[in-house]
DOTORMAR-653616 format. One record per residue (C-alpha): x, y, z; residue number from 0. Coordinates in pm, 1 decimal, always signed. Each point is the difference from the previous one (the first is absolute). Example, Ala and Ser with C-alpha at 12.3 -4.5 7.8 and 13.67 -1.06 7.14 Angstrom:
! residues 2
          X          Y          Z     k
    +1230.0     -450.0     +780.0     0
     +137.0     +344.0      -66.0     1
//
This chain:
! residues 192
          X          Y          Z     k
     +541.7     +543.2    -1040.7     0
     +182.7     -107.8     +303.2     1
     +278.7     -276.5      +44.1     2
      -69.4     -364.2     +167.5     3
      +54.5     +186.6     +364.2     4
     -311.9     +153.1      -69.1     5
     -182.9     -297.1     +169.3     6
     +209.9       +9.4     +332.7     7
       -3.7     +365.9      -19.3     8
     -380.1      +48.7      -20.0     9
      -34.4     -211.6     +357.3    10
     +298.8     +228.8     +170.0    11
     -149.2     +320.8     -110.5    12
     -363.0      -60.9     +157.4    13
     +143.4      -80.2     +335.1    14
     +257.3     +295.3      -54.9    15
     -299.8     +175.5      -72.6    16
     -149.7     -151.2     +341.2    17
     +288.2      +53.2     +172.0    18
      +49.2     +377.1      -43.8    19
     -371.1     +104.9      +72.5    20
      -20.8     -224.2     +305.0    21
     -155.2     +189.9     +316.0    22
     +164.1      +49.3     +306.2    23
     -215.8     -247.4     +202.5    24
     +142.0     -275.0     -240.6    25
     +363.7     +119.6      -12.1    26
     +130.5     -336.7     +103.9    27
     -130.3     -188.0     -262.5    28
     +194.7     -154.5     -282.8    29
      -90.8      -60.6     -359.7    30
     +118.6     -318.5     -211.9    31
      -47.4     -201.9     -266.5    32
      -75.7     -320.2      +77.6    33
      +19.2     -327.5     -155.3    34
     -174.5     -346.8     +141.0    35
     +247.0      -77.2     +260.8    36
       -6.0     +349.1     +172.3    37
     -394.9      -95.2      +76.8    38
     +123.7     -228.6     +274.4    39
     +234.4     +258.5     +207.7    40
     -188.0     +337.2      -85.7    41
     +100.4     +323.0     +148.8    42
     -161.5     +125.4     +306.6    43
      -72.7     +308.2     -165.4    44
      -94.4     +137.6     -367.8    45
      -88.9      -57.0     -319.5    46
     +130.3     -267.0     -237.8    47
      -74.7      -55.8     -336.8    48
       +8.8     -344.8     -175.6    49
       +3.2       +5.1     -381.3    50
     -254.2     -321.6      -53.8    51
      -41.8       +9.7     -381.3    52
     +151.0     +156.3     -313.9    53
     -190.6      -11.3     -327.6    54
      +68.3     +124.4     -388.2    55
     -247.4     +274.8      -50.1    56
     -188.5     -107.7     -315.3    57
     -186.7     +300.0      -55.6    58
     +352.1     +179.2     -106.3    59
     +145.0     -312.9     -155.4    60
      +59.2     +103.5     -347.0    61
     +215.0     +311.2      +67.4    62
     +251.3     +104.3     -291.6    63
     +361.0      -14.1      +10.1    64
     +191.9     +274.5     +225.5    65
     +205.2     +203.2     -201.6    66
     +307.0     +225.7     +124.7    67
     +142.7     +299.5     -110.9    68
     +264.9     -158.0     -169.5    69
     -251.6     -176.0     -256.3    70
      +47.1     -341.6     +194.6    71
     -284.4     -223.2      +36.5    72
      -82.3     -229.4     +277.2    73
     -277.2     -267.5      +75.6    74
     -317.0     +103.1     +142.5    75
      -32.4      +65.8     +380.9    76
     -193.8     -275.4     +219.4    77
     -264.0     +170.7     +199.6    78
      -37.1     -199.4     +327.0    79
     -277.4     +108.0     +355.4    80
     +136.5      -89.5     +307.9    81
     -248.9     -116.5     +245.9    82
     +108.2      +48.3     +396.6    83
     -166.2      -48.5     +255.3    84
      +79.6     +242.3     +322.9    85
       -8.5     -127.9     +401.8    86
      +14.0     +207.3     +283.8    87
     +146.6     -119.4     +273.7    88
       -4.1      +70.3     +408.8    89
      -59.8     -118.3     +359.6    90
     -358.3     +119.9      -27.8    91
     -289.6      -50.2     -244.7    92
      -99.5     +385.6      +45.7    93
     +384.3     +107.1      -93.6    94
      -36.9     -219.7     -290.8    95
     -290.3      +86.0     -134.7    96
     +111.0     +368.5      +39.0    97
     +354.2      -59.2     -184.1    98
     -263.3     -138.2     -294.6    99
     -217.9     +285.5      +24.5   100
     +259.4     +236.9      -34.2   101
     +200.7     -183.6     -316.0   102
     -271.3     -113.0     -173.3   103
     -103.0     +425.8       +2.4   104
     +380.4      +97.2      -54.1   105
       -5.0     -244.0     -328.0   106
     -389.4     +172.0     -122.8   107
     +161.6     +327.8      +31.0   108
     +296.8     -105.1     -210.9   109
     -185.4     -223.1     -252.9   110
     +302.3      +50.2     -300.4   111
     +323.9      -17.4      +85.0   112
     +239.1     +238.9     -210.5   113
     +354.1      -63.1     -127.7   114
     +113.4     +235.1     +270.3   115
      -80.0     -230.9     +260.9   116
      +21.9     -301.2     -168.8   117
     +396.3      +45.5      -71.0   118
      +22.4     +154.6     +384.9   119
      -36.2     -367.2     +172.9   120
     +229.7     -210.9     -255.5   121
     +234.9      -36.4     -279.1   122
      +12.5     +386.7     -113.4   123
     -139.6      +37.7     -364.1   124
     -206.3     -341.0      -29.6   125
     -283.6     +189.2      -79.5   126
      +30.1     +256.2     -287.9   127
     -109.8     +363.3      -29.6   128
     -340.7      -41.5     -129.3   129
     -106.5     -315.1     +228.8   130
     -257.8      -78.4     +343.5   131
     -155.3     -280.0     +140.6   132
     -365.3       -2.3      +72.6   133
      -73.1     -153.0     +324.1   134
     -333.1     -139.9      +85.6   135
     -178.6     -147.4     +274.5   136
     -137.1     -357.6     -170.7   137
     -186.5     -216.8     +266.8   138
      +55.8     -341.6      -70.1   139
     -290.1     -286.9     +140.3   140
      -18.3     -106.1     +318.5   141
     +117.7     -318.6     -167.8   142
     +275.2     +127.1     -139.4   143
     +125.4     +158.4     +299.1   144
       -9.9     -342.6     +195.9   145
     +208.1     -200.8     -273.9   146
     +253.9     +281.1      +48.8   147
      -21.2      -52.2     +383.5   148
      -12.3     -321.1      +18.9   149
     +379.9      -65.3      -38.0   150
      +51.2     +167.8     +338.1   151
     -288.6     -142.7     +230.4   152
     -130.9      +39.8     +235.2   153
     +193.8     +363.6      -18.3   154
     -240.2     +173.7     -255.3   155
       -3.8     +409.3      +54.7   156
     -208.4     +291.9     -106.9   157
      +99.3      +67.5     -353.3   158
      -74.4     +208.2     -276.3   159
      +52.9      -28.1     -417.5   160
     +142.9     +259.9     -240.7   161
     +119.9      -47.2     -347.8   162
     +269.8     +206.8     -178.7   163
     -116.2      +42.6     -358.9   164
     +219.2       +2.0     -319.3   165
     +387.4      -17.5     +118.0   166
     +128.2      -23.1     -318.8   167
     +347.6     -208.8      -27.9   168
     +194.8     +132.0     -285.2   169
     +171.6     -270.6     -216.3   170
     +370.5      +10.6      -64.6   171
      +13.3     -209.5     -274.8   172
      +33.9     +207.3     -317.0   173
     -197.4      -49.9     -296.0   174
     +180.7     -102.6     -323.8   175
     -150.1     +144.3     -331.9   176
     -116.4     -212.1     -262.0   177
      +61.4     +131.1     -341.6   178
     -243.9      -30.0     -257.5   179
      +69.5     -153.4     -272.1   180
     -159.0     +138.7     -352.1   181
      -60.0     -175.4     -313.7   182
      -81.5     +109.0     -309.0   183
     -268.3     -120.4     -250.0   184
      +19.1      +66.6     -381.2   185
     -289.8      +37.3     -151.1   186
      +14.3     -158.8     -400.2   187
     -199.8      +42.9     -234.1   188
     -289.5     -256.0       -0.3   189
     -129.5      +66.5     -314.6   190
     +141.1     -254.8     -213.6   191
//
């Protein structure tokens, strides 16, 4: 289970993943995270990635406590998706639509990202041993593309959606034991 970095971590590693396949005829481009403000200055070439939504995962809510080597106990892990959505930028429509073509087939062929590369593009050891992120390729409706766009009319870009599946933020908060009390009950003789 990884450590709260895991969130900021997930975005750097896709464009690190981006970043280290990208082909010659796109060598000047640049990969970022972006947040709303970013939307109205973009770069003049790349890929950026805005994380638009974060949500508790409810199909793994009830996960038991993690438990170290050391016998200690410690609250559950949250399991949170990341949804981002990914812009290409350039001068020209055709070099934009190519820079999507080409990361949207770099992230199929990398559809789980291991610890490996996970720890590679952040904080080293925010993701444990046994850990990946699944990373998926959600569409969201046309409607809920425009809400996200319309912040930063009239500017709205070719975009596409992925969701990171199941980053699970480890709790540091230690769980105290609750003894159990036992009580006794006599049993008399009830035949008086």
């Amino acid at each position: 289970m990884a450590t709260y970095n895991a969130i900021a971590v997930t975005g750097q590693t896709i464009l690190g993943l981006l970043a280290s396949e990208c082909p010659p005829e796109h060598s000047g481009a640049q990969f970022e995270l972006y947040q709303p403000n970013n939307f109205l200055t973009p770069m003049e070439e790349g890929i950026s990635l805005y994380l638009y939504r974060v949500t508790v995962n409810t199909t793994r809510r009830n996960l038991p406590m993690r438990t170290e080597s050391n016998g200690k106990r410690f609250r559950p892990a949250l399991p949170v998706d990341l949804y981002y959505m990914l812009t290409p930028w350039a001068k020209t429509a055709a070099k934009q639509q190519r820079l999507l073509g080409w990361a949207m087939r770099v992230l199929e062929d990398m559809p789980i990202l291991p610890v490996n590369l996970l720890n590679r593009y952040g904080e080293p050891e925010t993701f444990r041993a046994n850990e990946s992120v699944e990373l998926v390729c959600e569409p969201i409706s046309v409607q809920d593309m425009i809400n996200i766009w319309d912040v930063f009319k009239p500017h709205q870009q070719l975009s596409v959606t992925y969701v990171a599946r199941l980053i699970m933020l480890d709790s540091d908060v230690e769980h105290a034991e609750r003894l159990v009390q036992a009580r006794g009950v006599e049993a008399g003789n009830l035949s008086q």
